[in-house]
C-alpha positions in Angstrom: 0.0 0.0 0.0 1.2 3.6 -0.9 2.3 5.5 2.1 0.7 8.8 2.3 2.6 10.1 5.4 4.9 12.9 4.8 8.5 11.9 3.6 10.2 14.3 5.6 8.5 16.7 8.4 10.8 18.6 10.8 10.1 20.5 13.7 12.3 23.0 15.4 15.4 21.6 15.2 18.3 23.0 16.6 21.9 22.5 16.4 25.1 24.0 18.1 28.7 23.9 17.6 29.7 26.0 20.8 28.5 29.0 20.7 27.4 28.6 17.0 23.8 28.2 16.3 24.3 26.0 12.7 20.6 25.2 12.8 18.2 27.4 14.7 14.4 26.1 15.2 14.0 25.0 11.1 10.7 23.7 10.5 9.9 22.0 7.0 7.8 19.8 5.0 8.3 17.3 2.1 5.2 16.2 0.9 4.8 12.9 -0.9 5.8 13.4 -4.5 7.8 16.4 -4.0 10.8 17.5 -6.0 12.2 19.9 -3.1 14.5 21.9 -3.5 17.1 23.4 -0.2 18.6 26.7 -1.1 20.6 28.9 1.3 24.0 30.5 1.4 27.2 28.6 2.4 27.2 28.2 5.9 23.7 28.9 5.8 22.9 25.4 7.8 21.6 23.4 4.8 24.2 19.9 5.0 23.8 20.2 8.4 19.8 19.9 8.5 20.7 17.4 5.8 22.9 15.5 8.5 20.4 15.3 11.1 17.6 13.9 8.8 19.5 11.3 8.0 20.7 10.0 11.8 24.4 11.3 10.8 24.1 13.9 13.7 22.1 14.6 16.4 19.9 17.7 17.1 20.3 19.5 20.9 16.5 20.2 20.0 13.6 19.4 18.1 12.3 16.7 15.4 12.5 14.9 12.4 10.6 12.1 11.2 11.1 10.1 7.7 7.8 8.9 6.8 6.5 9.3 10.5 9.8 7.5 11.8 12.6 9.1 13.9 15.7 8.8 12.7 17.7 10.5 15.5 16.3 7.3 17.7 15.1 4.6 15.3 18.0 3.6 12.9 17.8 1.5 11.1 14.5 0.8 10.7 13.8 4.8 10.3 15.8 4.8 6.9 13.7 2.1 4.9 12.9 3.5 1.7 15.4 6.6 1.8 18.9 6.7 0.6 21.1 9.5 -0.7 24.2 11.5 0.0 25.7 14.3 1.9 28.5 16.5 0.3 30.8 14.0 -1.4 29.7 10.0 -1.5 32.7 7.7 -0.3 34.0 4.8 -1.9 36.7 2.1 -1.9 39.5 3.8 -4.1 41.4 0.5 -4.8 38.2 -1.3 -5.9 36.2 -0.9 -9.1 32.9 1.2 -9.3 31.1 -1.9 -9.8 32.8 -3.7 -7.0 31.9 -0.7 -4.7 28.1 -1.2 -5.6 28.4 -5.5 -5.2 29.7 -4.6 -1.8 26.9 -1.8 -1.0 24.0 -4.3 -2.3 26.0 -7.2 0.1 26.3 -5.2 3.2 22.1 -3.5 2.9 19.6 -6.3 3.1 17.4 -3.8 1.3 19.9 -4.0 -1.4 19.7 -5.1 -5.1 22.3 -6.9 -6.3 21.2 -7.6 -10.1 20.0 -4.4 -10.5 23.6 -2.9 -10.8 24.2 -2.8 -14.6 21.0 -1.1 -14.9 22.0 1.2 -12.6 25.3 1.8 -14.4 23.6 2.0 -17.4 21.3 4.7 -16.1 24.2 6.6 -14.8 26.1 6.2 -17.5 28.9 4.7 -16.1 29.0 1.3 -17.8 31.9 1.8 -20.0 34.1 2.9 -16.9 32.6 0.2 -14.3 35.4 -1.9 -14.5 38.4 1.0 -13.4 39.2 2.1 -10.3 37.2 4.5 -8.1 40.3 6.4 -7.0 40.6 7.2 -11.1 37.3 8.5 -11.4 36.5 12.6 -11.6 34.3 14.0 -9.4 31.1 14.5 -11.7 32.3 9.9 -12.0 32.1 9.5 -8.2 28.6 12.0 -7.7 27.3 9.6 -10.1 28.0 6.6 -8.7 26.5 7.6 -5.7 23.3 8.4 -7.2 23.4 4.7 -8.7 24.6 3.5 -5.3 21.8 5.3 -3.8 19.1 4.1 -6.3 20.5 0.2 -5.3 17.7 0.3 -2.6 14.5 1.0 -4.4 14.2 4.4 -2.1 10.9 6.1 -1.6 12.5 8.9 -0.6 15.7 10.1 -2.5 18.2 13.0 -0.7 20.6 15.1 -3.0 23.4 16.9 -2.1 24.9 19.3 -4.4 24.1 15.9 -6.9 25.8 18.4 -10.2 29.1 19.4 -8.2 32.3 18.4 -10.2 29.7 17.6 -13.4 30.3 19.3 -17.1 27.2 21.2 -18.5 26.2 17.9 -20.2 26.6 16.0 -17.0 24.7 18.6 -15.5 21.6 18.3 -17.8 21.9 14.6 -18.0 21.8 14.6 -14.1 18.3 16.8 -14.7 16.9 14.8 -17.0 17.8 11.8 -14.5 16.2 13.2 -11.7 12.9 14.3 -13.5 12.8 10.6 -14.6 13.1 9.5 -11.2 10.9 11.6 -9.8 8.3 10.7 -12.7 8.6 6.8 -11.1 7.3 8.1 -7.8 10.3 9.2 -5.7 10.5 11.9 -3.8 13.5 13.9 -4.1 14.9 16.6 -1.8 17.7 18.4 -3.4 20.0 20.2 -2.2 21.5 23.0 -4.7 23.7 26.3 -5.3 22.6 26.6 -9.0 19.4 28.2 -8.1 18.4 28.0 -12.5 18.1 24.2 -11.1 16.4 24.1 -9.0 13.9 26.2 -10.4 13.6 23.8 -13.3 13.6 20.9 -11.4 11.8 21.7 -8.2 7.9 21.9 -7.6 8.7 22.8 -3.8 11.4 25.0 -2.6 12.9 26.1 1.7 15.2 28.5 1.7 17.2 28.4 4.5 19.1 32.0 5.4 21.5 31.5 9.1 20.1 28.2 10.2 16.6 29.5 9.9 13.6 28.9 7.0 13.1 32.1 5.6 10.5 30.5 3.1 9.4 27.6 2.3 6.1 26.7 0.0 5.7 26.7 -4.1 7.7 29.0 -6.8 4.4 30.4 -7.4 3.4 30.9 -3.7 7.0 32.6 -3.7 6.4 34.7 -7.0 2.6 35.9 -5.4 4.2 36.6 -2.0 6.2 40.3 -3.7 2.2 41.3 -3.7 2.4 43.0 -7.3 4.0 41.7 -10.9 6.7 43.3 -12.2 7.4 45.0 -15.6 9.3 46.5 -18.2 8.4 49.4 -19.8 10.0 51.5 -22.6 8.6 55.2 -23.7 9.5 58.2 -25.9 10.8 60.1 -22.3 11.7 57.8 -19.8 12.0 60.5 -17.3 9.0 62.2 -17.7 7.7 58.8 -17.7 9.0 57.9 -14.2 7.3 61.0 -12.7 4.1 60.0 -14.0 4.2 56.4 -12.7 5.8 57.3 -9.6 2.7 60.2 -9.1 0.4 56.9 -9.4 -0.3 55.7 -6.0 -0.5 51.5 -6.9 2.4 51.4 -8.8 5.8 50.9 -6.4 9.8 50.3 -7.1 9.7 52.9 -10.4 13.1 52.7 -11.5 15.7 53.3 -14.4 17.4 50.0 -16.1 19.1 51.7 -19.1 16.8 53.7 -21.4 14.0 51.8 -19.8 12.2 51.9 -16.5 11.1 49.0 -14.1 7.6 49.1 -12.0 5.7 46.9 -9.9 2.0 46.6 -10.3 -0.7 44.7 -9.7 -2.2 43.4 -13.3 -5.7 45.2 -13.3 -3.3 48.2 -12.5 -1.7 47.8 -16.1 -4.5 49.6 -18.2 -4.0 52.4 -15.8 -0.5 52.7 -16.6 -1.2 52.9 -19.9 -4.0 55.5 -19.7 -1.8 57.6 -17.7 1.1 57.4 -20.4 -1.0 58.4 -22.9 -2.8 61.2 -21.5 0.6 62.7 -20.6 1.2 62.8 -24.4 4.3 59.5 -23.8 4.7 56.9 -26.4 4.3 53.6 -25.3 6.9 51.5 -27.5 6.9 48.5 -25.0 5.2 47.5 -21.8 6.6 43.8 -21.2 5.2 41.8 -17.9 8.6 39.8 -16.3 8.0 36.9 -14.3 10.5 37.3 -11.5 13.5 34.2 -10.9 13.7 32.0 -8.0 17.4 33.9 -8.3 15.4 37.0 -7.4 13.5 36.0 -5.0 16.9 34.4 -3.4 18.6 37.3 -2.9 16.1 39.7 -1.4 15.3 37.1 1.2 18.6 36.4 2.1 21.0 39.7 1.4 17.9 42.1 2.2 17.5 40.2 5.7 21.7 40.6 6.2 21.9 44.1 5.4 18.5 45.2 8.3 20.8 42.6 10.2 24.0 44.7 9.7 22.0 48.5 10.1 20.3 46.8 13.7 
């Protein structure tokens, strides 16, 4: 039977090196069929929340369950159906890629043997299965661990930084690989710089700014949080026609880029806009609605928080 309890659900968890707070109260959600994506700065806390979900490390405070099991108390039954890998997956050096995976399927009851040239295949790593790990490149190794991952039919799939040390194919093949996966029904928490990524990967997104969540919900949710769209406008006077916007009282953020001006508005506002152009004798040459990036959105809720941090 399908298991419809949340994947992962966390709850306040803290963690403290010293006098450092690397984790501070973070409460998220991965819902079942999620492709989620973990954003934050380095050192924002992100491979450390990663750590405690997985048993690595334990949190001074809070919760975490894995399909409504504990896995700061309950290992190992608490990690059936999850696999994945923290910053860089370890292997034998001296031994094969394939031998590596024979020995991971031996050791995990949960493991799948015959499944490995599949899994080679799907990485595309079979031509170099029979060399040594300790000759393999970095994008080699992030692979194998994917395929060493994927050895025990996981439910629930965690990513860390999964196209570090990849080339730009690499990178899209690991895309198209983790679409695929997550079109069989796993649910994938992904942990990712390249915020372009993530937001063609992930449905879900957290974004994690000092050990806290300063968001967490859908791109969408994210987009309809600024509270007005945003758009380009270009006019036969720019200047004159930034007075006249910024005179209008629901238009906010006029301002240059070029020989053009930005605005925010909300989209019934538009015609407005335009009325008020045109009645102050401007030519309206283009008025062009941008959909804001999750790279956007990224850096006002993490640099905008700093800097009120730095001024307090």
């Amino acid at each position: 039977m399908p298991d419809d309890r949340s994947p992962v659900e966390a709850r306040g968890l803290v963690k403290r090196y010293g006098e450092i707070t690397a984790v501070d109260h973070v409460d998220l959600t991965v819902e079942p069929g999620d492709v989620y994506g973990f954003l934050g700065p380095n050192g924002a806390g992100k491979t450390t929340t990663l750590r405690i979900m997985l048993g690595l490390i334990h949190s001074d405070e809070g919760e975490v369950r894995l399909f409504g099991r504990d896995p700061q108390h309950d290992l190992p039954k608490a990690l059936e159906g999850v696999a994945g890998f923290v910053e860089t997956p370890h292997f034998y050096p001296y031994l094969s890629g394939r031998k590596n995976l024979e020995l991971l399927a031996a050791f995990d009851r949960n493991g799948h043997g015959g499944r490995i040239d599949g899994l080679l295949e799907l990485v595309q790593l079979e031509g170099r299965a029979g060399d040594r790990v300790g000759g393999y490149s970095q994008g080699m190794k992030q692979r194998l661990g994917v395929a060493a991952s994927l050895l025990r039919h996981p439910r629930l799939l965690l990513l860390d930084e999964p196209t570090n040390g990849l080339d730009p194919g690499g990178m899209r093949d690991m895309r198209i690989l983790i679409t695929r996966l997550s079109g069989e029904g796993i649910t994938v928490v992904l942990s990712s710089h390249l915020l372009a990524e993530v937001e063609e990967l992930c449905n879900r997104v957290g974004i994690i700014r000092a050990g806290r969540i300063a968001y967490e919900g859908t791109l969408a949710e994210l987009r309809a949080s600024a509270g007005a769209n945003r758009y380009r406008l270009r006019t036969t006077d720019p200047a004159r026609a930034r007075r006249v916007l910024s005179a209008l009282s629901r238009v906010r953020n006029v301002r240059p880029d070029g020989e053009e001006l930005l605005f925010e508005a909300g989209e019934d506002d538009v015609a407005d806009v335009s009325r008020a152009l045109v009645g102050a004798g401007l030519g309206l040459t283009a008025l062009i609605p941008e959909q804001a990036s999750l790279e956007t959105f990224f850096f006002e809720l993490t640099e905008a928080a700093e800097r009120s941090e730095e001024a307090a």
